[in-house]
N, C-alpha and C positions, 0 to 999 in steps of 0.2 A: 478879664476885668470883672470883678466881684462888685454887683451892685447892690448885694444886701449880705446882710449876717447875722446870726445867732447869737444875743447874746445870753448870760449865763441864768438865766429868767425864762426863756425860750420866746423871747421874744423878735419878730425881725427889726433889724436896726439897718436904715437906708441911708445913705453917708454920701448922697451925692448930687447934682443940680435934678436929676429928676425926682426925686424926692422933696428937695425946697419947694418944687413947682407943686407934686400934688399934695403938701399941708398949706400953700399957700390957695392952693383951688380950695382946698376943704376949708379954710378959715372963709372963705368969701363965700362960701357954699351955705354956712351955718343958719340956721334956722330958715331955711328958705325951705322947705318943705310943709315946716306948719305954717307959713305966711301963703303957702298954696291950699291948703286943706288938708295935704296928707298927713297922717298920723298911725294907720293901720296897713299890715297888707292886702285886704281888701281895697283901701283907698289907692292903692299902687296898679291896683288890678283893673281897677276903675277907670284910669287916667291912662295906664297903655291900651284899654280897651278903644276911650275913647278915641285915640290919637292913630291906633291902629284901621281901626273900622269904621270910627266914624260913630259909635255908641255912645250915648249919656247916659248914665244909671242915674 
């Protein structure tokens, strides 16, 4: 079963229900990052430190 492919761009092209589901997470996904704060990878560093350790910067 081929769940992705090449197309002539070299781009992957996902042609199946799990592909609908993750552009449909990513559309619901959208802008939720800056409505958190994040905007850098520093801010990414920041938020798993937190989450991880227990650290606030």
């Amino acid at each position: 079963m081929n769940l992705a492919k090449l197309s002539a761009n070299g781009q992957i092209v996902m042609s199946n229900a799990s592909a609908k589901a993750i552009r449909k997470a990513q559309a619901a996904f959208t802008g939720a990052a800056e409505e958190m704060g994040v905007f850098s990878e520093d801010d990414i560093q920041a938020l798993v430190d937190e989450v991880r350790y227990g650290k606030e910067s």
